[in-house]
C-alpha positions in Angstrom: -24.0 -94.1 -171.6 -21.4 -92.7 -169.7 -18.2 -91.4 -170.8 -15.3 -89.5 -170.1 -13.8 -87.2 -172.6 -10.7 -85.2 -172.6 -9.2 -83.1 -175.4 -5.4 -81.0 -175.1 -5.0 -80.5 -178.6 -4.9 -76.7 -178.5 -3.9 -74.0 -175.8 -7.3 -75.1 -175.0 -7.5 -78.0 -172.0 -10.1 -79.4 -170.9 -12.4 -82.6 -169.8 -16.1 -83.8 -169.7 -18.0 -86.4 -168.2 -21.2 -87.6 -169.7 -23.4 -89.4 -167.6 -27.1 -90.1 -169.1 -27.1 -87.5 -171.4 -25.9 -84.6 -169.2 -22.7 -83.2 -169.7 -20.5 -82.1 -166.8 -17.1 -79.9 -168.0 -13.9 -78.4 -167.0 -12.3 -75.7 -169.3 -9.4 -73.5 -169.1 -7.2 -71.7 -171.7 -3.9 -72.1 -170.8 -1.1 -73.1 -173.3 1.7 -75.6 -172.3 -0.1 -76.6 -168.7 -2.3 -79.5 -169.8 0.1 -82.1 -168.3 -0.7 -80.0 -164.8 -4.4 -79.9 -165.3 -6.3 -82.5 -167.1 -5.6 -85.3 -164.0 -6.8 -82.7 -161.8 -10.1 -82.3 -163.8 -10.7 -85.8 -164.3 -10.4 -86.4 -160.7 -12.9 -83.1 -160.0 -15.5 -84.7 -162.7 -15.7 -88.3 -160.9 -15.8 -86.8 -157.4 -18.2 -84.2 -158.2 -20.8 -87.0 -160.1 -19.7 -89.7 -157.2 -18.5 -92.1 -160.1 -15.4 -93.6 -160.6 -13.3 -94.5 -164.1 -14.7 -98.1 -163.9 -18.2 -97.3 -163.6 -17.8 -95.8 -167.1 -18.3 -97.0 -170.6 -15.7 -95.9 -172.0 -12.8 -92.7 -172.7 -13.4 -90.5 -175.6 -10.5 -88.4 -176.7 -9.4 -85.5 -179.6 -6.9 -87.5 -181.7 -6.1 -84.4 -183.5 -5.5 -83.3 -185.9 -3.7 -80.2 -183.3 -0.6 -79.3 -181.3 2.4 -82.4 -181.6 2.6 -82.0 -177.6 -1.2 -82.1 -176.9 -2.2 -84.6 -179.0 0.8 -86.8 -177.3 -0.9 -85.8 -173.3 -4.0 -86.7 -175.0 -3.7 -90.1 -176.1 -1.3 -91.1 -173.2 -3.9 -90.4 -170.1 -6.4 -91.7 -172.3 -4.3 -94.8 -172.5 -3.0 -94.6 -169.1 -6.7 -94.5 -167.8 -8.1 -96.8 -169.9 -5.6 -99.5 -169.3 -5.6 -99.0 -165.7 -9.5 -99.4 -165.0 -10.0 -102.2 -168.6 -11.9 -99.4 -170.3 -12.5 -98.9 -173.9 -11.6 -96.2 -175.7 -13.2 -93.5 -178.9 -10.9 -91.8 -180.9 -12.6 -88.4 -181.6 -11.1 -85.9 -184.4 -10.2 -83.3 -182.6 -11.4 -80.6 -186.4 -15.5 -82.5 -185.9 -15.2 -81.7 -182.1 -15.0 -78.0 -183.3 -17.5 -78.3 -186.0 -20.1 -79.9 -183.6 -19.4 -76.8 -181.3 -20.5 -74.5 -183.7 -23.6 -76.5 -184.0 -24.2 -76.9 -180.2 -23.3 -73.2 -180.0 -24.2 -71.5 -183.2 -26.8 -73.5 -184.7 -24.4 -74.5 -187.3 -24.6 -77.5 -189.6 -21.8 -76.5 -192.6 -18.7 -76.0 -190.4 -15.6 -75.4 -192.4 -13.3 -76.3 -189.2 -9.8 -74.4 -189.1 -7.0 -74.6 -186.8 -3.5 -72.8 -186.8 -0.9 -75.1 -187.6 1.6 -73.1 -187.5 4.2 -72.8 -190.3 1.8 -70.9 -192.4 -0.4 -73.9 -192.7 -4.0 -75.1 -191.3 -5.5 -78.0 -190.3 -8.7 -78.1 -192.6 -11.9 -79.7 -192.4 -15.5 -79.7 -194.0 -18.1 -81.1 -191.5 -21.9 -82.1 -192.1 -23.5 -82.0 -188.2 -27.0 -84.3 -188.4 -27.4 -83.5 -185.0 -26.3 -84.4 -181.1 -23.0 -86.1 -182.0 -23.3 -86.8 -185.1 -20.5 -85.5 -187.5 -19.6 -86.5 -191.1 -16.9 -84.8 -193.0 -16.9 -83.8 -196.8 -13.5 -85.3 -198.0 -11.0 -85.1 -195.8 -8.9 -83.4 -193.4 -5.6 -82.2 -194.4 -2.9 -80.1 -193.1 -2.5 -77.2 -196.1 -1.4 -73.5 -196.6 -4.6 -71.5 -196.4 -4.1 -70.0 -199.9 -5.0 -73.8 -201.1 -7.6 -74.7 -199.0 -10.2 -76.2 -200.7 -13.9 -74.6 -201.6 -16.6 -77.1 -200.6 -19.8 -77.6 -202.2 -22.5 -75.6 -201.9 -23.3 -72.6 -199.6 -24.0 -71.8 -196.2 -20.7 -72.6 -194.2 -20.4 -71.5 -191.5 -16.3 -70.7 -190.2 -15.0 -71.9 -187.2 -11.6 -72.0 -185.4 -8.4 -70.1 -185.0 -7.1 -70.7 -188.1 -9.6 -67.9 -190.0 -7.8 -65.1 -187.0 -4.4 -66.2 -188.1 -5.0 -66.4 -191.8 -8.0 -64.1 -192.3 -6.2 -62.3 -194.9 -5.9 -64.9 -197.1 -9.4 -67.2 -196.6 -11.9 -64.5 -196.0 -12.0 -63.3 -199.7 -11.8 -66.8 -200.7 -14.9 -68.0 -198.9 -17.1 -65.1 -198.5 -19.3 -66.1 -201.0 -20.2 -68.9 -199.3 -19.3 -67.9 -195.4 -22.6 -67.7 -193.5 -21.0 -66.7 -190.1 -17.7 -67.1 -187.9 -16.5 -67.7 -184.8 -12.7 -67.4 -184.7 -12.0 -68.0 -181.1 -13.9 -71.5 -181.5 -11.9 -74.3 -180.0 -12.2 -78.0 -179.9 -13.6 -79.0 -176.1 -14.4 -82.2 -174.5 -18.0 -81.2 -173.8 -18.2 -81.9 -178.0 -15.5 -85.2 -177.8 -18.1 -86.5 -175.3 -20.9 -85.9 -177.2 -19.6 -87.4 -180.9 -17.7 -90.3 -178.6 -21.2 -91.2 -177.5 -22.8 -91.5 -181.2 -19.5 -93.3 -182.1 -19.4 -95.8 -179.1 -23.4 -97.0 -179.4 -22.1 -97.3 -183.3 -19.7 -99.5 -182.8 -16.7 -97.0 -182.3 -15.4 -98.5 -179.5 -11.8 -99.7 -179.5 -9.0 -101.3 -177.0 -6.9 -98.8 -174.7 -3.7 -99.4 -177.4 -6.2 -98.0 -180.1 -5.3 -94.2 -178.2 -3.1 -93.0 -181.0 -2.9 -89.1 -182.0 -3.3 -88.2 -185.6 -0.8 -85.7 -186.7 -1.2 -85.0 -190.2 2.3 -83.9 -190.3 4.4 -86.4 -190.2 7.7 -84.1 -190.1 6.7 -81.5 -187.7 9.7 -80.3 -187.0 10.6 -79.4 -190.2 9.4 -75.9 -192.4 7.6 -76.5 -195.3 9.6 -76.6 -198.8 7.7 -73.9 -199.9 4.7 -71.6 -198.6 
């Protein structure tokens, strides 16, 4: 299998390319500069492998739920690629990306996956991680105030994501009985799309270039909530 992978639905940017089960990545925090840098990466990825975009299998990229601006760069390069060397593509969510990092890096396999969504709400997950890219959520992702997120079954979750910094006030006493660790500065990466876009792809997960559509979970983002 080899696949690209991009995600930009955070401050986070970056891309991977996975070539026969080896993952090769570029990273960088920086907010509002992924149109500038995710080309560049994808071009330092191929060079550095000697592959080009139609040698690949296919583009794997976070569909969000994330940032209204990110998701957007996301889906069109993915598109933009895809198109331009006939490539399929796999729509990755951007909240099991982060819930298979805290497996790959934490040992993780409860993730309750958090990120800020500004205008005191969160994008909420609960993720099941079998193993190397294989994700399955428990119910299903939402965009929420954090004072009614939802308490999964069970124990043993571990916390993941930005959103348990912004709201930690407010979900910490509501989940420590079942909490088991916590990473806060956990963000989705391509490194993880790859991964899960691999599982999905050899599972039939593959889909046409006009198939690159973000998921935004709020519809209406530029308006406040009616209440809070």
């Amino acid at each position: 299998m080899k696949l690209l992978a991009i995600d930009t639905s955070t401050e986070a940017c970056s891309a991977a390319l996975l070539i026969d089960g080896q993952v090769l990545e570029e990273y960088a925090l920086a907010p509002r500069q992924h149109t500038q840098l995710i080309l560049p990466m994808v071009e330092r990825l191929l060079a550095t492998a000697g592959a080009s975009l139609r040698q690949l299998d296919g583009i794997a990229f976070g569909r969000g739920p994330g940032a209204f601006t990110g998701l957007r760069v996301a889906a069109g390069v993915t598109q933009g690629l895809a198109f331009g060397a006939e490539l399929p593509v796999v729509p990755v969510s951007s909240l099991a990306a982060l819930a298979h990092a805290a497996w790959r890096l934490h040992g993780a396999k409860r993730v309750l996956a958090v990120l800020d969504a500004r205008m005191h709400e969160v994008y909420w997950g609960a993720w099941h991680v079998d193993g190397m890219g294989q994700t399955r959520p428990e119910g299903v992702e939402q965009v929420i105030p954090p004072a009614a997120a939802p308490l999964p079954s069970g124990t043993g979750w571990f916390a993941a994501g930005h959103g348990w910094l912004a709201y930690e006030a407010i979900l910490t006493p509501r989940f420590a009985s079942i909490e088991s660790g916590r990473d806060g500065h956990l963000l989705p990466r391509a490194h993880d799309v790859a991964l899960i876009g691999a599982y999905l792809a050899r599972h039939g997960g593959l889909l046409p270039a006009e198939a690159a559509q973000p998921v935004y979970l709020r519809d209406r983002v530029a308006e406040k909530p009616k209440s809070v």
